[in-house]
N, C-alpha and C positions, 0 to 999 in steps of 0.2 A: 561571909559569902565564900565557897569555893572557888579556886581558881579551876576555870575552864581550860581545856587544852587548844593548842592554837588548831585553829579549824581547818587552817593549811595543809598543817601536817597531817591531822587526822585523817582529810579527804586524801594525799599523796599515800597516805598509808590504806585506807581503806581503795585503792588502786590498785594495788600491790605491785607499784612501780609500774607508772604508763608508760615510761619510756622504752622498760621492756615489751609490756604487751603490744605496744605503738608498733613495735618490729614482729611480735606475734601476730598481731592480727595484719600487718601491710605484707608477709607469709600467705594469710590465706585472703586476702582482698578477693572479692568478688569481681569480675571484669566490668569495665564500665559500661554502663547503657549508652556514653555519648559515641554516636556511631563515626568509627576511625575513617582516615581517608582510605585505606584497603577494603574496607567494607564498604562504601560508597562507591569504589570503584569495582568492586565486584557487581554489583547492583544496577551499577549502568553499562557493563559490560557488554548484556544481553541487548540493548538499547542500539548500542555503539554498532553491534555484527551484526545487528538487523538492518540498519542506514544502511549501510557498507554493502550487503549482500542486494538491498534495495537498487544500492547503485551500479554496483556491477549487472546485474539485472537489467537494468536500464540501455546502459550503455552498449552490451552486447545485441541488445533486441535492436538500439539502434544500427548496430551495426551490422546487422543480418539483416531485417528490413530494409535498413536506408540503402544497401548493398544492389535491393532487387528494385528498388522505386526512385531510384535516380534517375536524370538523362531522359527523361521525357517517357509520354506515353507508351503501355507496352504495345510491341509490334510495330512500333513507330518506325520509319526510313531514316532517322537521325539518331535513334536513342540506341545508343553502346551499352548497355546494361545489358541483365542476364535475359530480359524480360524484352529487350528490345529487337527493333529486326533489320540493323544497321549492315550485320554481317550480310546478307542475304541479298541488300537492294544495293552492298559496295561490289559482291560478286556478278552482279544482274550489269551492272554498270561494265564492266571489263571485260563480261561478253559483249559490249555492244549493245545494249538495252539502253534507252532513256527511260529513268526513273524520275516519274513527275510525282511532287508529292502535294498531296491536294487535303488542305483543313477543312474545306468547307463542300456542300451540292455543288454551286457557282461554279468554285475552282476545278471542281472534278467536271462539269460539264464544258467549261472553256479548254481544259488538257483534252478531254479525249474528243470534244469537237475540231481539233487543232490536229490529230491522225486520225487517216479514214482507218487504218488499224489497229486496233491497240487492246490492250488485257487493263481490266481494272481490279485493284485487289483490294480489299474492303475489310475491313472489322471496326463492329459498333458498343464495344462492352458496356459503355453507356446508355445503348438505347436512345442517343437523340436523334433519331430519325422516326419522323410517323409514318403510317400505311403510304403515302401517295409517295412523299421520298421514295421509300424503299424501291415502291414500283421505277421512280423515274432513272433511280441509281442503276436499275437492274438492266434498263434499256442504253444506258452510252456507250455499254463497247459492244465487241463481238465476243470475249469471253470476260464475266465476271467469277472471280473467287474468291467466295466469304468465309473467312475464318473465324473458325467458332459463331455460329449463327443462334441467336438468343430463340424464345418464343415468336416472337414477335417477328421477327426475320421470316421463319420459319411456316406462318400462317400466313405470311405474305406473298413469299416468294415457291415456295412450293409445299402446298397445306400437305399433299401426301405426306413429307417427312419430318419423322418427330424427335425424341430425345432418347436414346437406347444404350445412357448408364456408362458407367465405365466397361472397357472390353475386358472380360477375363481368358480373353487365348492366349497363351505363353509367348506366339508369336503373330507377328500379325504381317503375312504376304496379298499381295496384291490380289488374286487371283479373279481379275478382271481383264476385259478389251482397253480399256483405256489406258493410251500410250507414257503418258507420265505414273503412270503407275506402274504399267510395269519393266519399268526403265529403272524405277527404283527399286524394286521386289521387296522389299521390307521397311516398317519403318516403327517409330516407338510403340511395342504393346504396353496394353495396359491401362488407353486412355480411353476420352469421349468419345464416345459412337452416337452415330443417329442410326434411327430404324425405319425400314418402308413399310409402308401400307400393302396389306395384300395382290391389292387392284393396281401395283405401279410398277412392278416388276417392268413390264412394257416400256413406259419414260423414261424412267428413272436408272441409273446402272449404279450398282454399289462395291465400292473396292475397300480392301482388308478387312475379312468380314471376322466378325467376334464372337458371332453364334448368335443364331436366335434372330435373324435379320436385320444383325446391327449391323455398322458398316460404317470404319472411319470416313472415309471419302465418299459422296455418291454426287454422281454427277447426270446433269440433263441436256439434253439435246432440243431446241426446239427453232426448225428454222435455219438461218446460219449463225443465231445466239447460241453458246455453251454457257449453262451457270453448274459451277463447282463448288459446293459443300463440302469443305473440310473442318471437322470436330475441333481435333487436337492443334491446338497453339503450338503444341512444340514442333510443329513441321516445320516452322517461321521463325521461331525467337533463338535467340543468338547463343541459348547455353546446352541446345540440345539439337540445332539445327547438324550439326556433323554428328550424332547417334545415326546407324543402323541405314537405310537409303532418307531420312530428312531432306540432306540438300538433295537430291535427284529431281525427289516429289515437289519441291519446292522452286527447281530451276527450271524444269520442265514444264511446271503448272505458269509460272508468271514472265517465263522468259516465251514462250510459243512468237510473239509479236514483237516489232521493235520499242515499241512506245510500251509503258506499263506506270498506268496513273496510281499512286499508293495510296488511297484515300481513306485517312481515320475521322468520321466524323467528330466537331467541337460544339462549343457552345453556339458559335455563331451560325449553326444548322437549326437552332433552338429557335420559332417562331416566335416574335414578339409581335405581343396584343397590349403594349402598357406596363407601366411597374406593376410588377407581382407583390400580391398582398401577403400581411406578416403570415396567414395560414397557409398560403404557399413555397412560402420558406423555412415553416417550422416543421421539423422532421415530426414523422408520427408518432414515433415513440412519446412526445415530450408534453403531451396531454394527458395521456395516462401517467407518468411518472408525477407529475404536480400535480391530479388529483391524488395519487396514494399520499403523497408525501403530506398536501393537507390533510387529508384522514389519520396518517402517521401522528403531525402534529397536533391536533385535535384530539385525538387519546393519551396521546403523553400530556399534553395539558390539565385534561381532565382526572387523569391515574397519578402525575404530581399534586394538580392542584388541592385532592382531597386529603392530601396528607399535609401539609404546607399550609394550613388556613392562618387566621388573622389571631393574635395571642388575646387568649379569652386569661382575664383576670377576676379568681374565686376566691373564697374563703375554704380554708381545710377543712374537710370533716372532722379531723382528730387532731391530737396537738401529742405531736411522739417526744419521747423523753429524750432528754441528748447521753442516756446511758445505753440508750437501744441504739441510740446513732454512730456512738464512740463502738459499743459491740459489733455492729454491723459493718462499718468499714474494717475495724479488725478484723471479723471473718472474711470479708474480700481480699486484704492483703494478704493475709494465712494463705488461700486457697491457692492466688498466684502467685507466692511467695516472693514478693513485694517488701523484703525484709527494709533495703535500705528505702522505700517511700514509706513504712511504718516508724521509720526511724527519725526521719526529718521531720513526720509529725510530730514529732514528739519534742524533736529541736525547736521545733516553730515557736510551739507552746513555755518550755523550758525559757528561751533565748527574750521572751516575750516578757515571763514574767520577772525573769533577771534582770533587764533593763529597769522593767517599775521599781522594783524592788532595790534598785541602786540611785534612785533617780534619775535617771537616762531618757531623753526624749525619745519618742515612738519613731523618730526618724536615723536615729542611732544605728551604725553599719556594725554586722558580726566583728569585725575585727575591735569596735570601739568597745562593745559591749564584753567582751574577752579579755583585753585588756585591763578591764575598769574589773571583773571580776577576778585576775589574777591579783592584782594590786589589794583588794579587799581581804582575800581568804591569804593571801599570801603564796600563792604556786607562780609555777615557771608560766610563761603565757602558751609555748608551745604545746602543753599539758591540756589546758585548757579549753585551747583552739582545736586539739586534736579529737575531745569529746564533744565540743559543741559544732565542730563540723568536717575535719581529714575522717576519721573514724568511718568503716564499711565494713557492716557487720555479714558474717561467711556462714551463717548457721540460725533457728533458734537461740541456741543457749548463747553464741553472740551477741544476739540482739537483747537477750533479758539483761545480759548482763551491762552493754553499754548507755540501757535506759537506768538500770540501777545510777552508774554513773551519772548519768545528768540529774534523780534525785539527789545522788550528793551532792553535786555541786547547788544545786538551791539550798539544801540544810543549812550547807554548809556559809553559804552567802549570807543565810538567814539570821545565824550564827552570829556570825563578824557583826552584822549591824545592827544586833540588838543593842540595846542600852547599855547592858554589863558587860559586854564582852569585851575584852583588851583590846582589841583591835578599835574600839571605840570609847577611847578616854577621854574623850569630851561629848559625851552622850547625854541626849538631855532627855525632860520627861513631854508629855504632852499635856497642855495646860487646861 
């Protein structure tokens, strides 16, 4: 019988020195697929500036709004805000004015039944006052002045005048009889107008007109009642009240009397009939939103549910060859050039059958199974370890050539523990 050559050497030589190529190929290594922390953090970077810009966002909005919606209702006699009309009812005061401020009808009819003289100044942005209110509000002094008067105001207190848009005259003069008007001669253009009715010219007198029969202020005479319609909130509120004659029109109009009731209608102007039911406290919007959103979720149930059914179990029509199957995932990894996932296929397989083949339990870790093969063929383990798993192939012809390698190393295992082989000097037969 010929002596065999040792299959160690043989595989070390038919390597041509892996220790060299080992530093060849960790030269051209492929980058790793396992994603670094720099690329992780690249990834959620985008994530990170959009929080970030979220909250500054946030916190600005709060800080511009919360800026205008502090300190109480606007136009309120207490509220320091921009929005408020604190300035106006502290200067009303140190002329000499009592400024009563009235939450409620009640209170506003015990203030101004308390002076046989007096000015009531009125705004409802709320709307809780109904028709008979309004009437009654209109009747307690001798001159009422409602700022910013809604629809509803409007059809109550004097149907002739309507809504007439924001003013587009560059400037906006008085050019009326009425004395606080033209004591201020100017005051913000640019704002709400109301417009007269053809037929009211007569009653009705309209000052800083905008064009078109609009007319910030307009005011009535009827009687020894004055009621005054002013559009624009900024004659009143504390951040525009010094703009152009504001305060004039505004100390003239509410200072006329000594008493001057300031009355913003609240909730407790609101008629109770009983606890209001949940339809009366659920905003309109939110019937229509819960129907969509159940029609929402009723299509997405249906348009998931038919793709997602219940796992139906068949029998194959055909029984594919596992030559076509081995072919086919080959053409997939080719395509996306998957070099190192074609590779560890092949380790899988390799590492698989070297174990059997050493008799190695199936529960056997690479490093035992590498070990137990250096030992048998006779190689360094790092050799070994580096084909059946460091190795990353940078090309095709990398990859034929490191599959080549792990057929040697099976020959060559195969080799060592055959019955004749030196490495097996106590080889027996099979009985």
């Amino acid at each position: 019988m010929s002596r065999r050559s040792d299959p160690g050497a043989e595989l070390i030589a038919h390597s041509d020195s892996p220790l060299g190529d080992q530093s060849a190929v960790a030269d051209d290594v492929a980058p790793s697929a396992t994603p670094t922390v720099r690329a992780a953090s690249r990834k959620a970077a985008y994530w990170v500036v959009a929080a970030v810009g979220t909250l500054l966002v946030g916190v600005l909005m709060i800080l511009i709004v919360g800026g205008s919606s502090t300190g109480g209702p606007p136009l309120a006699s207490d509220n320091p805000a921009q929005a408020g009309g604190k300035a106006l009812a502290e200067v009303l005061r140190q002329r000499g004015v009592s400024v009563v401020a009235a939450d409620s009808l009640a209170e506003a009819r015990d203030a101004a039944a308390s002076a046989p003289e007096a000015t009531l100044f009125f705004y409802d942005p709320t709307g809780y006052l109904g028709d008979d209110q309004l009437i009654e509000m209109a009747g307690l002094a001798e001159h009422t002045v409602v700022a910013d008067p809604d629809f509803s105001t409007l059809q109550t207190l004097a149907p002739d005048v309507g809504f007439g848009g924001v003013g587009a005259a560059a400037e906006a003069d008085a050019s009326c009889a009425v004395p606080a008007a033209r004591k201020a001669g100017q005051i913000t253009p640019g704002t709400n107008t109301l417009s007269l009715a053809g037929d009211a010219s007569g009653s009705l007198t309209g000052c800083f007109p905008s064009g078109g029969d609009t007319y910030a202020l307009v005011q009535r005479q009827s009687g020894s009642t004055t009621l005054t319609l002013v559009a624009p909130t900024e004659v009143f509120s504390n951040d525009t009240i010094a703009d152009f004659g504001n305060a004039a029109l505004a100390l003239n109009l509410l200072g006329e009397h000594e008493t001057l009731v300031w009355y913003i209608p609240t909730l407790a102007d609101v008629a109770v009939d009983g606890p209001p039911s949940l339809a009366e406290l659920t905003p309109g919007w939110v019937t229509p939103v819960l129907s969509l959103a159940a029609v929402v979720a009723l299509a997405a149930a249906v348009w998931r549910g038919r793709r997602f059914g219940a796992i139906v179990v068949e029998n194959l029509p055909v029984v594919v060859k596992a030559s076509e199957t081995m072919e086919g995932r080959a053409r997939l990894y080719a395509r996306n050039s998957a070099r190192l996932r074609a590779l560890d296929a092949l380790r899988i397989g390799t590492i698989d059958r070297l174990a059997h083949r050493l008799g190695l339990s199936r529960t056997a870790s690479v490093d035992e199974v590498a070990g137990s093969v250096a030992t048998t063929i006779g190689a360094k383990l790092h050799e070994v370890r580096f084909w059946l798993v460091d190795a990353v192939p940078s090309g095709d012809a990398e990859l034929i050539r490191l599959s080549d390698h792990l057929l040697g190393l099976e020959h060559a295992v195969e080799r060592a523990t055959s019955f004749d082989s030196p490495h097996n000097a106590h080889g027996r037969t099979d009985t």
